[in-house]
C-alpha positions, 0 to 999 in steps of 0.5 A, spaced: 573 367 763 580 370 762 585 367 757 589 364 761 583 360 764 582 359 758 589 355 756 588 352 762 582 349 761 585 347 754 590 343 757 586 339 762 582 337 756 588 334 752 591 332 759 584 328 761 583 325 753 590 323 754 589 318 760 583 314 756 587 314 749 593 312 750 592 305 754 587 304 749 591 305 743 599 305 745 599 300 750 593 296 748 598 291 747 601 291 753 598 286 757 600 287 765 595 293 768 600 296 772 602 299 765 596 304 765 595 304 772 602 308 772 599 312 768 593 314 770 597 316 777 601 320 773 595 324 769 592 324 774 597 327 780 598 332 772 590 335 773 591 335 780 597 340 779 593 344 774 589 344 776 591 348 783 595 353 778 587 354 775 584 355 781 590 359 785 588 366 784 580 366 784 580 368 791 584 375 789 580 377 783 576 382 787 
């Protein structure tokens, strides 16, 4: 594993913890679902994306 892997695999870590501290904590008192709905779609279309960085070169590296 290289260190820009590393990074990677870094960054989706707190992008992943995020998405289940964040309603639970700062929108705990926000009482309609589409609040941590939105959010999770927005995480959730972040992972996609770095994870699509993460994995582009994998093929190349022979």
């Amino acid at each position: 594993m290289n260190n820009k892997e590393k990074k990677w695999g870094l960054f989706l870590l707190i992008i992943v913890l995020s998405a289940y501290i964040i309603p639970y904590t700062l929108l705990s008192d926000v009482t309609k679902w589409y609040g941590s709905y939105f959010l999770w779609c927005v995480f959730g279309l972040i992972a996609i994306i770095a994870n699509f960085f993460l994995t582009k070169d994998w093929g190349d590296e022979e």
